[in-house]
C-alpha positions as CSV (number, residue, x, y, z in Angstrom):
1,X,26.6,-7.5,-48.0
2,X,28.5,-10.8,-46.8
3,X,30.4,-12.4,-49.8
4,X,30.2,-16.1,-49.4
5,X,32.7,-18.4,-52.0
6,X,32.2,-22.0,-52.9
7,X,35.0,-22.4,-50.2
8,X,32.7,-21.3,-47.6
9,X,29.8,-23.9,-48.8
10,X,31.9,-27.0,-49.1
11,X,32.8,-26.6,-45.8
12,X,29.6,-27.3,-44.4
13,X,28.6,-30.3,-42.8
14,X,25.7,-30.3,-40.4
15,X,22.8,-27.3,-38.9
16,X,25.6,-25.9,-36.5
17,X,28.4,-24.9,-39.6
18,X,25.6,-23.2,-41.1
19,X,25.3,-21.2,-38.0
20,X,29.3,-20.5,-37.2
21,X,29.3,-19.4,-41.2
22,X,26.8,-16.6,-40.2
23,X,28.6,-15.5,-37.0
24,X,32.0,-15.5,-39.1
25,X,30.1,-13.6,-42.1
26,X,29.3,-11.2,-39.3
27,X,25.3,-11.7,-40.4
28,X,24.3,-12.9,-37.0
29,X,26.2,-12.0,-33.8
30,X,27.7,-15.0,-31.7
31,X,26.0,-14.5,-28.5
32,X,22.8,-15.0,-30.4
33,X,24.6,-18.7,-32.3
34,X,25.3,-19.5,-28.6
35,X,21.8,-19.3,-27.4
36,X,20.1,-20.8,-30.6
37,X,22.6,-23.8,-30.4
38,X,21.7,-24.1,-26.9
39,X,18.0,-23.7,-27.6
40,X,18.1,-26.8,-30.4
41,X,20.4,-28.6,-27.8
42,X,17.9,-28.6,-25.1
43,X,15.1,-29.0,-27.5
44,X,16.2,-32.3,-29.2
45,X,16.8,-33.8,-26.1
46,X,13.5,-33.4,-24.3
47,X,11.6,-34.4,-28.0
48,X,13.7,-37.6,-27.6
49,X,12.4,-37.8,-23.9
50,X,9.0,-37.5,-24.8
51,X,9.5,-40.4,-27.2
52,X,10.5,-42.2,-24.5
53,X,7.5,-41.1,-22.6
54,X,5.2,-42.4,-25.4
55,X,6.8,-45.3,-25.8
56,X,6.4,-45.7,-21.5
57,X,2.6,-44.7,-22.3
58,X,1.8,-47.3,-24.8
59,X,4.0,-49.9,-23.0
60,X,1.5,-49.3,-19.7
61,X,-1.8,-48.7,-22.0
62,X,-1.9,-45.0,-20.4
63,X,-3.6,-42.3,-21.1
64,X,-2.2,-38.9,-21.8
65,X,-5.0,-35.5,-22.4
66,X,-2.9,-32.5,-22.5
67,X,-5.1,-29.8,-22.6
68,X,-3.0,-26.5,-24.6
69,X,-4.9,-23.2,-24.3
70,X,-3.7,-19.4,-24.8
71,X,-4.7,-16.3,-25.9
72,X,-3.8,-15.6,-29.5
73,X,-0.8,-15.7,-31.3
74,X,0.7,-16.8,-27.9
75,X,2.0,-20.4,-29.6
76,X,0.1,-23.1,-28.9
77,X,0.6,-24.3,-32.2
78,X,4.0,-23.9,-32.6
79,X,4.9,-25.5,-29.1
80,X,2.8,-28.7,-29.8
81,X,4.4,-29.2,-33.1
82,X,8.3,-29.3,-31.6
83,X,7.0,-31.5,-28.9
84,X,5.5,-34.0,-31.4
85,X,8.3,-34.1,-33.5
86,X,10.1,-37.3,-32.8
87,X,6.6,-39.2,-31.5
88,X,5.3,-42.4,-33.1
89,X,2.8,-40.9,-35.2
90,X,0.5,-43.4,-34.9
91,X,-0.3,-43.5,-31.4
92,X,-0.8,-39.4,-31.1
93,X,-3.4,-37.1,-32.5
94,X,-3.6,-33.3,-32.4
95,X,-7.5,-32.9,-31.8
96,X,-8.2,-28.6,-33.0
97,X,-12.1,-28.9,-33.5
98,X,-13.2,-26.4,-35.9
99,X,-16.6,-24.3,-35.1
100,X,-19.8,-26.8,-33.7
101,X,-22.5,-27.8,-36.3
102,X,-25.7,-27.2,-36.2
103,X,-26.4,-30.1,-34.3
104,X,-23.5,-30.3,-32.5
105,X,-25.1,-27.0,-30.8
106,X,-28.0,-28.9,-29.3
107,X,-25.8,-31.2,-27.8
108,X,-24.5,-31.6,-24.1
109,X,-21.8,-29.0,-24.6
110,X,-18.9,-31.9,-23.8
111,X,-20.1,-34.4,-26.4
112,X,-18.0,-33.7,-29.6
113,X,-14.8,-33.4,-26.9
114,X,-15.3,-36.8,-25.3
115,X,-15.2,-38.9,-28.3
116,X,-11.6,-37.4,-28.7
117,X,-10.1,-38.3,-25.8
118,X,-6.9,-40.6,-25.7
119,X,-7.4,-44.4,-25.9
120,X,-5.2,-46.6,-24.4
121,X,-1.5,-46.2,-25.2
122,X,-2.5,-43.0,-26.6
123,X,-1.5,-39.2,-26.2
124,X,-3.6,-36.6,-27.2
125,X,-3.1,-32.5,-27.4
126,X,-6.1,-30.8,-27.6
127,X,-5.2,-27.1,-29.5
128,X,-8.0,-25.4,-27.4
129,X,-10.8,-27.4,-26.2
130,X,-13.9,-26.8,-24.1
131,X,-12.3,-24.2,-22.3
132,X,-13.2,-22.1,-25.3
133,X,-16.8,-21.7,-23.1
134,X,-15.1,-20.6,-20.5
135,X,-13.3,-17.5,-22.5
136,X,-14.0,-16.8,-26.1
137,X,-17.6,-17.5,-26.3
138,X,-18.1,-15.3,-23.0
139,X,-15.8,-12.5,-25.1
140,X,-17.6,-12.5,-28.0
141,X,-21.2,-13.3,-26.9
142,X,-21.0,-16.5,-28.4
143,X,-22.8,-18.7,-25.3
144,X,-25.6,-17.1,-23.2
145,X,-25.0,-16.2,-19.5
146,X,-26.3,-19.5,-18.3
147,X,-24.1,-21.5,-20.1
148,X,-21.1,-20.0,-19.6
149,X,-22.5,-20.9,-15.7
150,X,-23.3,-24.5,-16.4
151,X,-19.8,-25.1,-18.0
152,X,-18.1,-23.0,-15.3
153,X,-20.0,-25.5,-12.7
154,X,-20.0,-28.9,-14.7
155,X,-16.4,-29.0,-15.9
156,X,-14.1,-29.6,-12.2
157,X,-17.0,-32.5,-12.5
158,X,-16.1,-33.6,-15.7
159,X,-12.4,-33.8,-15.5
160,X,-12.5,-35.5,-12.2
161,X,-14.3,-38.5,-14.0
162,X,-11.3,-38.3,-16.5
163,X,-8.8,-38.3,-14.0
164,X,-10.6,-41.4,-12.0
165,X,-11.4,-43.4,-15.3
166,X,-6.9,-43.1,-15.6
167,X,-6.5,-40.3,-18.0
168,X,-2.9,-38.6,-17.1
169,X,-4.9,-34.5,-17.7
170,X,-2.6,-31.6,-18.0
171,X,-4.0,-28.3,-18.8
172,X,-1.3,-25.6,-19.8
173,X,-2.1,-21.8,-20.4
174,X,0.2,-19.8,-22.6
175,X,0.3,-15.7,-22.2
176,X,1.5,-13.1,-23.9
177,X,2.1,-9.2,-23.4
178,X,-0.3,-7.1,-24.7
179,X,2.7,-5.3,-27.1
180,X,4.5,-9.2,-27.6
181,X,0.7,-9.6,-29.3
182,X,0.6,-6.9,-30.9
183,X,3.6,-7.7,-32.9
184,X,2.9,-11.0,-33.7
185,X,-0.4,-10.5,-35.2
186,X,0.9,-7.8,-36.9
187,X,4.2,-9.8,-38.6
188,X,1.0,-12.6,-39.6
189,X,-0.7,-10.2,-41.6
190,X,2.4,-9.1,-43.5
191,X,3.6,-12.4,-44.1
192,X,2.1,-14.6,-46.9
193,X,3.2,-17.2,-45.5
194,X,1.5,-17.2,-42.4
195,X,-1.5,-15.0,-42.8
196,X,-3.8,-18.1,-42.9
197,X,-3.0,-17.9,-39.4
198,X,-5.3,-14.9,-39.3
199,X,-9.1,-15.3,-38.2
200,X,-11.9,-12.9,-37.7
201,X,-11.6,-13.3,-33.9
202,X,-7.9,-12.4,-34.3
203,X,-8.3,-9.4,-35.5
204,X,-10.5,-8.5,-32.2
205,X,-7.7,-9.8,-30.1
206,X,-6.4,-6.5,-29.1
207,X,-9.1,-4.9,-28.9
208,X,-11.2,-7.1,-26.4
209,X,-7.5,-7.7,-24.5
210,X,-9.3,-6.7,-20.6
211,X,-12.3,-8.8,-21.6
212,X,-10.5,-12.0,-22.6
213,X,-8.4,-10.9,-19.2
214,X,-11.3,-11.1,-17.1
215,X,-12.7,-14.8,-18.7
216,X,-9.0,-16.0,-18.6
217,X,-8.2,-14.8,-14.9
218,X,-11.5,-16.4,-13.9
219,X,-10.6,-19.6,-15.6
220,X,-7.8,-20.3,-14.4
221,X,-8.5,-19.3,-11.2
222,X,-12.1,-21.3,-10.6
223,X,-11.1,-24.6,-12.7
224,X,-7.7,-24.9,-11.6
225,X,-7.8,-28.1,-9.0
226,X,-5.8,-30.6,-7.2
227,X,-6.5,-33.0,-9.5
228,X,-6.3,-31.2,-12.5
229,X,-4.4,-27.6,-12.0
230,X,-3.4,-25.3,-14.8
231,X,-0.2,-24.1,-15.4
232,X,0.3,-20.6,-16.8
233,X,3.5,-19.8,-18.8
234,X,4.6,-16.1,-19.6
235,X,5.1,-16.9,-23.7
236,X,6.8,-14.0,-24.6
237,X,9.5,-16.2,-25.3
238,X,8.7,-18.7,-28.1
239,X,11.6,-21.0,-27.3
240,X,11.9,-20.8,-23.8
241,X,8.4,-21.6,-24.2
242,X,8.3,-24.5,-25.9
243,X,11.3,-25.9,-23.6
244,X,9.2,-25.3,-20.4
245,X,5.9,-27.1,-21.5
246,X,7.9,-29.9,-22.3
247,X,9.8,-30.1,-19.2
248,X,6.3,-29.8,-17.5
249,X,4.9,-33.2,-19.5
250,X,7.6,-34.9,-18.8
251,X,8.4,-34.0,-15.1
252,X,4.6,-34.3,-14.4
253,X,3.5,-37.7,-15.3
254,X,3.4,-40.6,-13.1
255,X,5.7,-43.7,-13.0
256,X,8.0,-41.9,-15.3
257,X,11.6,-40.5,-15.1
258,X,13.5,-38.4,-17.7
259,X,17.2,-38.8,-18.4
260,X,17.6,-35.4,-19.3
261,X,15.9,-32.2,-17.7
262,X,16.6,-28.8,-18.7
263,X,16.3,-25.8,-15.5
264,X,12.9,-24.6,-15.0
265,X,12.7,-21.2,-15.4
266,X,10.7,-19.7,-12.8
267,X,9.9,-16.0,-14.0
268,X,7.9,-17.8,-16.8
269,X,5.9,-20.5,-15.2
270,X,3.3,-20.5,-12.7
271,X,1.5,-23.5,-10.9
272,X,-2.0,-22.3,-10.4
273,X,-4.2,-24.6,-7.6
């Protein structure tokens, strides 16, 4: 067990002394403090980019949707909280709409979305959205046949109008491995701490994994457009993750130009159009 002295604590100043302490301690090997330094160096400076994309948006009264779907456990949380984390909070909102009332059910499917959608100067995540027709209600029998049609037929429609009306759309699809999955739904359930994270349909994930294949494949392939395309990012990789959908907002959004712009890792992201 490594022996640390009062010595060793005084001599600590910022995040990165912690770090070398560890690697010198001999608890965490240094090829591992390289990358994590590297990871928080890259990560600050895109969350200080995309302040200075928000700051661009509210300057031109834009409008930013960006649209964050996945299967579970694959991070979508997670990767819309680091690239929030140096935005003005006031002119962002995380929109994750729990199950449809009653009444909301007899509603045009797209009704309780709409009202969400960014005003001007605004930038909005949506932590799943109406794409949930397009794959988990098919999955789990949720929406009738003939819905799952009239979504799959109404919603290139839909997001047209968005686009034309000046909403900047970005849809982004995060996937896992079927063992990467299994892992981290199993490390939720034995940690206290993040159990909550656990719902009923959770616990199905696995075991539906080639039905939720088929709805997502079909998604992504029949509502991907030129107008609004999806991207799909291998998320096996929580960090290099998160780094890629933020170099995909910021790269991707009109009339503006980031300072700084980390390498694009192409084995984990794919255009789809």
């Amino acid at each position: 067990m490594a022996v640390f002295d009062l010595k060793d604590l005084e001599s600590i100043v910022y995040s990165d002394d912690i770090l070398s302490l560890l690697v010198k301690k001999g608890i965490i090997k240094e090829q591992k403090l390289r990358e994590q330094l590297a990871y928080e160096k890259d990560l600050h400076a895109l969350q200080f980019e995309l302040l200075r994309l928000q700051t661009h948006i509210i300057n031109a009264n834009a409008r930013l949707l960006v649209i964050v779907e996945g299967r579970d456990a694959a991070g979508k949380g997670g990767t819309i909280s680091r690239a929030i984390a140096k935005m003005n909070p006031k002119k962002y909102r995380v929109v994750a709409l729990p199950k449809p009332t009653e009444n909301e059910q007899k509603q045009w499917y797209f009704q309780r979305y709409i009202k969400h959608l960014p005003q001007e100067g605004e930038v909005v995540f949506f932590d799943r959205s109406w794409y949930n027709r397009a794959v988990v209600e098919p999955v789990f029998g949720f929406c009738s046949k003939e819905q799952h049609k009239a979504f799959m037929k109404q919603v290139g429609d839909v997001e047209k109008l968005l686009v034309k009306e000046g909403i900047v759309l970005m849809k982004i699809f995060l996937d896992i491995s079927k063992p990467e999955q299994e892992k981290r739904l199993r490390e939720r359930a034995e940690d206290p701490e993040k159990s909550w994270k656990i719902g009923g349909l959770d616990e199905q994930a696995l075991e539906k994994w080639d039905d939720y294949s088929y709805y997502i494949d079909r998604m992504l392939n029949k509502t991907s457009s030129k107008d609004a395309p999806w991207i799909r990012i291998t998320a096996d990789d929580k960090k290099k993750t998160r780094i890629q959908v933020m170099n995909y907002i910021l790269g991707h959004f009109p009339g503006f130009k980031p300072k700084t712009k980390v390498q694009v890792d192409k084995t984990i992201f794919k255009k789809i159009d």
